[in-house]
PDBQT receptor file of N, H, CA, C and O in Angstrom, charges set to zero:
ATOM      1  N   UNK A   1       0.935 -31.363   5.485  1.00  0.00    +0.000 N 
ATOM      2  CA  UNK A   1       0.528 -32.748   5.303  1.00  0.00    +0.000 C 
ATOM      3  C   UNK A   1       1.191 -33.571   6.396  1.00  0.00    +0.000 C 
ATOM      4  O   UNK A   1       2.410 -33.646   6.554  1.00  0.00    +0.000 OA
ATOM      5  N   UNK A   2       0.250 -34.193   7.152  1.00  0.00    +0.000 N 
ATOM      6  H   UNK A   2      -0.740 -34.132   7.024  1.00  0.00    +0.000 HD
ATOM      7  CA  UNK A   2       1.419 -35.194   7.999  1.00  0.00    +0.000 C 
ATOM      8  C   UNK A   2       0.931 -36.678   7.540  1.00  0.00    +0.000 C 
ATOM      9  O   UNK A   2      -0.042 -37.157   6.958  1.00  0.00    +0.000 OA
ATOM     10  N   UNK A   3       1.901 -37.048   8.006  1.00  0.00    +0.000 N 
ATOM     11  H   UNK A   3       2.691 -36.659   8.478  1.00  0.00    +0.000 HD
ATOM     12  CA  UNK A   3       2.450 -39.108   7.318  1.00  0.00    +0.000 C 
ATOM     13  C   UNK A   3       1.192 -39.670   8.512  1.00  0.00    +0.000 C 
ATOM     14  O   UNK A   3       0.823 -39.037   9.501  1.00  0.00    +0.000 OA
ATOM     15  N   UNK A   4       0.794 -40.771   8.147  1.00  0.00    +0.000 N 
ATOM     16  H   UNK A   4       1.094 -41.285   7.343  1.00  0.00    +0.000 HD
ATOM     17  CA  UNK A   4       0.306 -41.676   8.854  1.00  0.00    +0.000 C 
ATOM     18  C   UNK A   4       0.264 -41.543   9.999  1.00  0.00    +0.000 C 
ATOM     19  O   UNK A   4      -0.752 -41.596  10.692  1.00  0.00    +0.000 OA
ATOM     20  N   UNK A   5       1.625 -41.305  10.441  1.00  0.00    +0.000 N 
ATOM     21  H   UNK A   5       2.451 -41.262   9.878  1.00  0.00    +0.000 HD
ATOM     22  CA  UNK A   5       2.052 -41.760  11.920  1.00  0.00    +0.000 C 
ATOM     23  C   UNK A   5       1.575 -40.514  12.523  1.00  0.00    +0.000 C 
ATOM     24  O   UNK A   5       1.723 -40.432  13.742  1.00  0.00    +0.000 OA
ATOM     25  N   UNK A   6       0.771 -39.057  11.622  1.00  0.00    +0.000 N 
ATOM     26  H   UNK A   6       0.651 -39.124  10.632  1.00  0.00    +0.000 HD
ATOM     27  CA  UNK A   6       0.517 -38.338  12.603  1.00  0.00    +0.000 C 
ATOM     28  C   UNK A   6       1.590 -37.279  12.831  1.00  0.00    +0.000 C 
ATOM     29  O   UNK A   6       1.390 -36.241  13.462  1.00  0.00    +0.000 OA
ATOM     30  N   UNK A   7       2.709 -37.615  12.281  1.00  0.00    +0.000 N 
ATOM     31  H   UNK A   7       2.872 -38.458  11.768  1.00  0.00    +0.000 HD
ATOM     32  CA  UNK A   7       3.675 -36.575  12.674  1.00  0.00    +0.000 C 
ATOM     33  C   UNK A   7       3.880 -35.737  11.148  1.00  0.00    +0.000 C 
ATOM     34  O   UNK A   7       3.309 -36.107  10.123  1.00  0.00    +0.000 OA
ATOM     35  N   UNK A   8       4.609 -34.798  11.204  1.00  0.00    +0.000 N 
ATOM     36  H   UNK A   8       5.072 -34.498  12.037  1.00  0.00    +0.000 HD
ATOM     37  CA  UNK A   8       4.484 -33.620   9.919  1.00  0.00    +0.000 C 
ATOM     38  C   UNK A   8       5.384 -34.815   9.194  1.00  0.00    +0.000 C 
ATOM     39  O   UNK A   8       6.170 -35.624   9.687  1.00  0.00    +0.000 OA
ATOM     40  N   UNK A   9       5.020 -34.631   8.038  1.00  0.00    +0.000 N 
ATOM     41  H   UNK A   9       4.382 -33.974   7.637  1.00  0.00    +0.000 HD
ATOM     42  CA  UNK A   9       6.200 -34.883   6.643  1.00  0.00    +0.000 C 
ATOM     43  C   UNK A   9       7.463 -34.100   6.433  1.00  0.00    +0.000 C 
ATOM     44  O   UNK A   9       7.577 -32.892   6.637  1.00  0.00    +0.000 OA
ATOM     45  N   UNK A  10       8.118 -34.667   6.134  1.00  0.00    +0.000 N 
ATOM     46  H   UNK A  10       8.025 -35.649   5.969  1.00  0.00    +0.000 HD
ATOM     47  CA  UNK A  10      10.068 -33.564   6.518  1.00  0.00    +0.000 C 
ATOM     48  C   UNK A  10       9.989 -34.152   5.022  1.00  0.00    +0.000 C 
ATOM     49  O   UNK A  10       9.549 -35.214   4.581  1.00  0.00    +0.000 OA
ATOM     50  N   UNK A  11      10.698 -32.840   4.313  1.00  0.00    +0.000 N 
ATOM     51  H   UNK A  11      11.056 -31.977   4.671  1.00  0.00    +0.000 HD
ATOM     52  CA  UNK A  11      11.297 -33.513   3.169  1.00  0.00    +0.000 C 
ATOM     53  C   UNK A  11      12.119 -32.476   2.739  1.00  0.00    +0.000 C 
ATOM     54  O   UNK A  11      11.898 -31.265   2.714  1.00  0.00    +0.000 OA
ATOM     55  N   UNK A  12      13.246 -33.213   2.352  1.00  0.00    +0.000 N 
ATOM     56  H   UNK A  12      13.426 -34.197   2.372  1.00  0.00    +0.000 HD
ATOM     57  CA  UNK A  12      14.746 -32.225   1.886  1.00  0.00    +0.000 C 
ATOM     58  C   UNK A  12      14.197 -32.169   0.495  1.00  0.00    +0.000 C 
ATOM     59  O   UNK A  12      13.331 -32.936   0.074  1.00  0.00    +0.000 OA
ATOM     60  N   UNK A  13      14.723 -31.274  -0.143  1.00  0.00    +0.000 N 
ATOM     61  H   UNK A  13      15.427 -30.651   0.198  1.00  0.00    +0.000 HD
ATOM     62  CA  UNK A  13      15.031 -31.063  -1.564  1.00  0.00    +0.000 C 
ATOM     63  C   UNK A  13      16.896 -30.258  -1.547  1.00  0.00    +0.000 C 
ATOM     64  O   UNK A  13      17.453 -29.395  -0.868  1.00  0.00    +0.000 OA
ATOM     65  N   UNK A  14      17.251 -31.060  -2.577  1.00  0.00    +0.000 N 
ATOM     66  H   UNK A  14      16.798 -31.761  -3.128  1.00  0.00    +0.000 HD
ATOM     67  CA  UNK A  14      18.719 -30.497  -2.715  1.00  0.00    +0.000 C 
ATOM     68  C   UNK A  14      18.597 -29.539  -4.106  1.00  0.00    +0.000 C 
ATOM     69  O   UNK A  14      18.087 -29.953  -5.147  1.00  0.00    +0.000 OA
ATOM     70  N   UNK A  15      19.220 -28.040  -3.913  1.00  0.00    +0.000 N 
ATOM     71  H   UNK A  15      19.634 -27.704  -3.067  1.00  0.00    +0.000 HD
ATOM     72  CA  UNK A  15      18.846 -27.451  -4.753  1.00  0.00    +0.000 C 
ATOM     73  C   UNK A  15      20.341 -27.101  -5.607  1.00  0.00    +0.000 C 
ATOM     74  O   UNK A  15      21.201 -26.735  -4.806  1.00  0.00    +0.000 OA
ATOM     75  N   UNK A  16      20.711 -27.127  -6.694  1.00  0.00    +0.000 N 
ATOM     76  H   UNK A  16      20.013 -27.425  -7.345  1.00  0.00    +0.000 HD
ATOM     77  CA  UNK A  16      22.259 -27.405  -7.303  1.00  0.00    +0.000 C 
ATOM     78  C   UNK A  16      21.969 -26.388  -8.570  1.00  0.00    +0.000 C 
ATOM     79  O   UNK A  16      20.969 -26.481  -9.282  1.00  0.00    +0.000 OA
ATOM     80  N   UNK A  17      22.917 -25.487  -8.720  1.00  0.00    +0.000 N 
ATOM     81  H   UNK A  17      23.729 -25.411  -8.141  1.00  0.00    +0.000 HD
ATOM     82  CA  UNK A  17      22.885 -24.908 -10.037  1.00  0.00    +0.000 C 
ATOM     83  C   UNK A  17      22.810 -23.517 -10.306  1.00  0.00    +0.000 C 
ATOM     84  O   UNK A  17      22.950 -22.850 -11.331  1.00  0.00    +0.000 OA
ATOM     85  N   UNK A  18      22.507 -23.205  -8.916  1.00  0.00    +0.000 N 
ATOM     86  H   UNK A  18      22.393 -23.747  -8.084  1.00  0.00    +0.000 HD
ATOM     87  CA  UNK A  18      21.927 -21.278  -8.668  1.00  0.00    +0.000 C 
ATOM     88  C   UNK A  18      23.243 -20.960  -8.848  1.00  0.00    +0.000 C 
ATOM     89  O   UNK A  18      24.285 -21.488  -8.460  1.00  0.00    +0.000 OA
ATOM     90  N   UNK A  19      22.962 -19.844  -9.613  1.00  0.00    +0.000 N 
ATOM     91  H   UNK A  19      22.116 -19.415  -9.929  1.00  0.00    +0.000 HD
ATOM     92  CA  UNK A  19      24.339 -18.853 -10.098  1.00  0.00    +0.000 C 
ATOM     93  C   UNK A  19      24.235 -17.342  -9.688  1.00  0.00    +0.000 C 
ATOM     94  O   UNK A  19      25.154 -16.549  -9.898  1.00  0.00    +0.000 OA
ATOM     95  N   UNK A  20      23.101 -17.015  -9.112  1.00  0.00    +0.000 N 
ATOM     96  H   UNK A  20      22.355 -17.658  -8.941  1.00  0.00    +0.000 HD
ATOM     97  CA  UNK A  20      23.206 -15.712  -8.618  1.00  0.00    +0.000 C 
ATOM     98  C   UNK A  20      24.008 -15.443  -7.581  1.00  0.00    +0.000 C 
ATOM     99  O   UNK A  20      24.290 -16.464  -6.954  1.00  0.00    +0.000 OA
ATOM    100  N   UNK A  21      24.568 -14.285  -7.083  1.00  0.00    +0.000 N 
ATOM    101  H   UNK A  21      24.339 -13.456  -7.592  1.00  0.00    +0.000 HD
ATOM    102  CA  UNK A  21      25.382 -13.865  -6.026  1.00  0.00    +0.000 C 
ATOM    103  C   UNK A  21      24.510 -13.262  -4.781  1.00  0.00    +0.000 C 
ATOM    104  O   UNK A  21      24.985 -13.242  -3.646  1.00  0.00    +0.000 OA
ATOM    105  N   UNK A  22      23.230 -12.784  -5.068  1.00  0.00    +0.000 N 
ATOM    106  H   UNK A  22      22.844 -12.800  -5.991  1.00  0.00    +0.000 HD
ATOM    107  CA  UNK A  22      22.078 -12.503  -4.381  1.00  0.00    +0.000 C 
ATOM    108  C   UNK A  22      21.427 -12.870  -3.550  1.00  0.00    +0.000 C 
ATOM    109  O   UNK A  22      20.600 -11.960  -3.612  1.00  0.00    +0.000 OA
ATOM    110  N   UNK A  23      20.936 -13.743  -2.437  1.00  0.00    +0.000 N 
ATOM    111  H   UNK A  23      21.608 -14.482  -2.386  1.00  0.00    +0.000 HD
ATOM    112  CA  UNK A  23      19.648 -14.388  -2.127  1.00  0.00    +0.000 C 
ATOM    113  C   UNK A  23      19.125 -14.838  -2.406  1.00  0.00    +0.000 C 
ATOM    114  O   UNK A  23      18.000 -14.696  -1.926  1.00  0.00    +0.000 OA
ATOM    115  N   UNK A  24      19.322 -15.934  -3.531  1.00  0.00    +0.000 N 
ATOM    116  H   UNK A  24      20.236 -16.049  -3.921  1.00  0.00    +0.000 HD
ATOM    117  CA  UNK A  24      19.376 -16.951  -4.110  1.00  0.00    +0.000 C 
ATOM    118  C   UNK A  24      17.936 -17.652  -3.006  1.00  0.00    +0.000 C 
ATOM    119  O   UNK A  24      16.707 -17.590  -2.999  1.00  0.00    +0.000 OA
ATOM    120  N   UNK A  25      19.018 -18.288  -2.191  1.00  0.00    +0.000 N 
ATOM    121  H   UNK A  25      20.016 -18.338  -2.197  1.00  0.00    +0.000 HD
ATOM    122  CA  UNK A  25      18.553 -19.133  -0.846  1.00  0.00    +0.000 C 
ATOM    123  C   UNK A  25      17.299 -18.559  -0.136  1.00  0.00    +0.000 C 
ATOM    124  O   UNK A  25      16.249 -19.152   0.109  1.00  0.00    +0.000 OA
ATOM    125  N   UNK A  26      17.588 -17.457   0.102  1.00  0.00    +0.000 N 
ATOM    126  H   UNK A  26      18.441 -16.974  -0.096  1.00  0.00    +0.000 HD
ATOM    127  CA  UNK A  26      16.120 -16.588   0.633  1.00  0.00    +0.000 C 
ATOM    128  C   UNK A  26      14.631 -16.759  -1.140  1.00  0.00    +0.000 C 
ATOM    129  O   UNK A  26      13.433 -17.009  -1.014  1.00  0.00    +0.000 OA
ATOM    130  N   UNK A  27      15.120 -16.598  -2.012  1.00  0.00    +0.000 N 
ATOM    131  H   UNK A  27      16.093 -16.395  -2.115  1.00  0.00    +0.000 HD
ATOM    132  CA  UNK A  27      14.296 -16.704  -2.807  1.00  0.00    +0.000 C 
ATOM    133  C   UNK A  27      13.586 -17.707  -3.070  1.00  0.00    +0.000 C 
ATOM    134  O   UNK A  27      12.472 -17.500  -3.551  1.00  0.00    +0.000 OA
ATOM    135  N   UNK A  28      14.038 -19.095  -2.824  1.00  0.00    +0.000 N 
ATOM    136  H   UNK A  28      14.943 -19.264  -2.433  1.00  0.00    +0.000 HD
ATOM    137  CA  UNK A  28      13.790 -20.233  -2.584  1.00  0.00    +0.000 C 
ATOM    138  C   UNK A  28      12.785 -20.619  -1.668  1.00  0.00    +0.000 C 
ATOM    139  O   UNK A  28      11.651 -21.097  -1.674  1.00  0.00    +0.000 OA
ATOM    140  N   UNK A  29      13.837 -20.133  -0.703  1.00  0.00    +0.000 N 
ATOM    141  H   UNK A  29      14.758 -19.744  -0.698  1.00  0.00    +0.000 HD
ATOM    142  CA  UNK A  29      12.871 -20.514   0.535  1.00  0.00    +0.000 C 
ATOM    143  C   UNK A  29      11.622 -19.409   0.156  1.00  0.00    +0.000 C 
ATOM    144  O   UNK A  29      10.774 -20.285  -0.011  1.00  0.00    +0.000 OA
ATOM    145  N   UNK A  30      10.927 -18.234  -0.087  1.00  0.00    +0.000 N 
ATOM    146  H   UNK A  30      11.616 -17.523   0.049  1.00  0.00    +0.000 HD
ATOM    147  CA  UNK A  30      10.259 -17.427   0.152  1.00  0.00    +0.000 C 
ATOM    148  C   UNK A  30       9.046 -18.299  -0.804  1.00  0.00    +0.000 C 
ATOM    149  O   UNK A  30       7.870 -18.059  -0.532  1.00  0.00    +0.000 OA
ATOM    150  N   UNK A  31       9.301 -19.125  -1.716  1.00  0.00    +0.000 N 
ATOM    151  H   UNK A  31      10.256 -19.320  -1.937  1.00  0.00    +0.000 HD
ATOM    152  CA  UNK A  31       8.732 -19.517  -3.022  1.00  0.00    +0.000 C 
ATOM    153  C   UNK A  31       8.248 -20.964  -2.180  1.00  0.00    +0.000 C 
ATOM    154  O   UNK A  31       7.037 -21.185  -2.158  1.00  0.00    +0.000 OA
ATOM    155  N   UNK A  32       8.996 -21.761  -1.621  1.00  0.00    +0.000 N 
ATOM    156  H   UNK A  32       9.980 -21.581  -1.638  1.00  0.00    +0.000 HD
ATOM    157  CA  UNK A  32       8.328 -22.835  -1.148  1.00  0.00    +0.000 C 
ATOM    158  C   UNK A  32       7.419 -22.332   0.398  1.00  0.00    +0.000 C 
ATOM    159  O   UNK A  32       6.462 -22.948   0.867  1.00  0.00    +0.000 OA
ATOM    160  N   UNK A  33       7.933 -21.282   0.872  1.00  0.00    +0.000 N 
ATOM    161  H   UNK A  33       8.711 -20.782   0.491  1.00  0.00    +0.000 HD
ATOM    162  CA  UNK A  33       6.762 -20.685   2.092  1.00  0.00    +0.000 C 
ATOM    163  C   UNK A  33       5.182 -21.006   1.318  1.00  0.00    +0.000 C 
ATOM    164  O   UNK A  33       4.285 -21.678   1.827  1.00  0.00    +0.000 OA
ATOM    165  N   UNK A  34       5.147 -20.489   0.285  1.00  0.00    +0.000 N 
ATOM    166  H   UNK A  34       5.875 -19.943  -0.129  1.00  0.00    +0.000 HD
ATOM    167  CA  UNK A  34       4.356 -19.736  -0.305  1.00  0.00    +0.000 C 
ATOM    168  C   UNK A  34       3.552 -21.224  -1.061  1.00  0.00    +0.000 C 
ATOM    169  O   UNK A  34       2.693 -21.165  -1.940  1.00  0.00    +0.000 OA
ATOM    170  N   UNK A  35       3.879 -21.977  -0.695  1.00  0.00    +0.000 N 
ATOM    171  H   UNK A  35       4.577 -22.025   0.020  1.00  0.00    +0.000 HD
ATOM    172  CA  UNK A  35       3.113 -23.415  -1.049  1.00  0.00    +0.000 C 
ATOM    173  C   UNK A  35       2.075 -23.944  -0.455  1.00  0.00    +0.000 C 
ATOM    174  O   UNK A  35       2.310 -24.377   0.673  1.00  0.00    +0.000 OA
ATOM    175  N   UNK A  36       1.026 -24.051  -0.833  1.00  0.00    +0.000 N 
ATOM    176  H   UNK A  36       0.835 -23.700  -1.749  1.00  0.00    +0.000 HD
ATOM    177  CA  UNK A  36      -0.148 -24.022   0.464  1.00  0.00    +0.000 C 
ATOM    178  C   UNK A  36       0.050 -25.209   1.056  1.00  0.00    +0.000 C 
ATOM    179  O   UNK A  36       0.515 -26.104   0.349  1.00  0.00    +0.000 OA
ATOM    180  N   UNK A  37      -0.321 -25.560   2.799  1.00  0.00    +0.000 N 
ATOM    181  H   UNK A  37      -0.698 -24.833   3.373  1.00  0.00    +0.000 HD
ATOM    182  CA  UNK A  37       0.211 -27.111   3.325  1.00  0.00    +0.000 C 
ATOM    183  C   UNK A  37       2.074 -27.007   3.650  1.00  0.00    +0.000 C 
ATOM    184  O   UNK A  37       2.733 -27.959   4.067  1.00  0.00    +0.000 OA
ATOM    185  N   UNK A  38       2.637 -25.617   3.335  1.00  0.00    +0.000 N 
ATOM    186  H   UNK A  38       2.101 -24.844   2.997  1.00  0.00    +0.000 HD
ATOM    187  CA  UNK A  38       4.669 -26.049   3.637  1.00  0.00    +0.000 C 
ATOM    188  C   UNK A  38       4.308 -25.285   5.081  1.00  0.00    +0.000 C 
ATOM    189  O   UNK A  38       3.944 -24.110   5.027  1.00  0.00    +0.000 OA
ATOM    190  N   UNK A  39       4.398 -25.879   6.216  1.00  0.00    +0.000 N 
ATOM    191  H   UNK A  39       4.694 -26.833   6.260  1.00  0.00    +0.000 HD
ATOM    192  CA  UNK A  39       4.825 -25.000   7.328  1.00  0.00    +0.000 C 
ATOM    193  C   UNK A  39       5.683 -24.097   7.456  1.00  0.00    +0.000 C 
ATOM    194  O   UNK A  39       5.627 -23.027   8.061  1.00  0.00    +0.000 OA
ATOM    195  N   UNK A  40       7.197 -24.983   6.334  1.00  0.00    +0.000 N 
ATOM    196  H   UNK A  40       7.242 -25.852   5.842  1.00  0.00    +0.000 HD
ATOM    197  CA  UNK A  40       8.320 -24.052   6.901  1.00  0.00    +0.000 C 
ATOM    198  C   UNK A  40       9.113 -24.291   6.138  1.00  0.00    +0.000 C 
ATOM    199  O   UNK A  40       8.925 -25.472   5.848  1.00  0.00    +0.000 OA
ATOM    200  N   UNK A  41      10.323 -23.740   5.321  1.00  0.00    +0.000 N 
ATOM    201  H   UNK A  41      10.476 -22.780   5.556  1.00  0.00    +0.000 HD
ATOM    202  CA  UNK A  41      11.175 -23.696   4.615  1.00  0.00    +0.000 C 
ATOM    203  C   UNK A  41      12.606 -23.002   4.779  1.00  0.00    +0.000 C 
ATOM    204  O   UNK A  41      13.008 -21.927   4.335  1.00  0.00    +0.000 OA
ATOM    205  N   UNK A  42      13.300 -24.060   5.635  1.00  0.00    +0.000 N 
ATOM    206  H   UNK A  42      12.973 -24.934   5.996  1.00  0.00    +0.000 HD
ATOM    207  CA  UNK A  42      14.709 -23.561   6.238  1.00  0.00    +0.000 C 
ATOM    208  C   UNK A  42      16.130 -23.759   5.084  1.00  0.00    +0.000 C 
ATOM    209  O   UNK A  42      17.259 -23.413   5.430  1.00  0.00    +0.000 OA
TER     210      UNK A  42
């Protein structure tokens, strides 16, 4: 999706609460990839 201005939409999400010891972070990110319209999920 890009804003008005034409340029992509940036948007943080702060994620608080994960208790796994695992890849947590990779799981996340793999789940918002997977959003139709997310370019990218760092």
């Amino acid at each position: 999706m890009a804003a008005a201005s034409g340029r992509p939409l940036v948007v943080e999400l702060a994620v608080e609460g994960m208790m796994c010891m695992k890849n947590c972070g990779n799981t996340v990110q793999s789940a918002l990839r997977s959003v139709d319209g997310v370019a990218d999920a760092v």
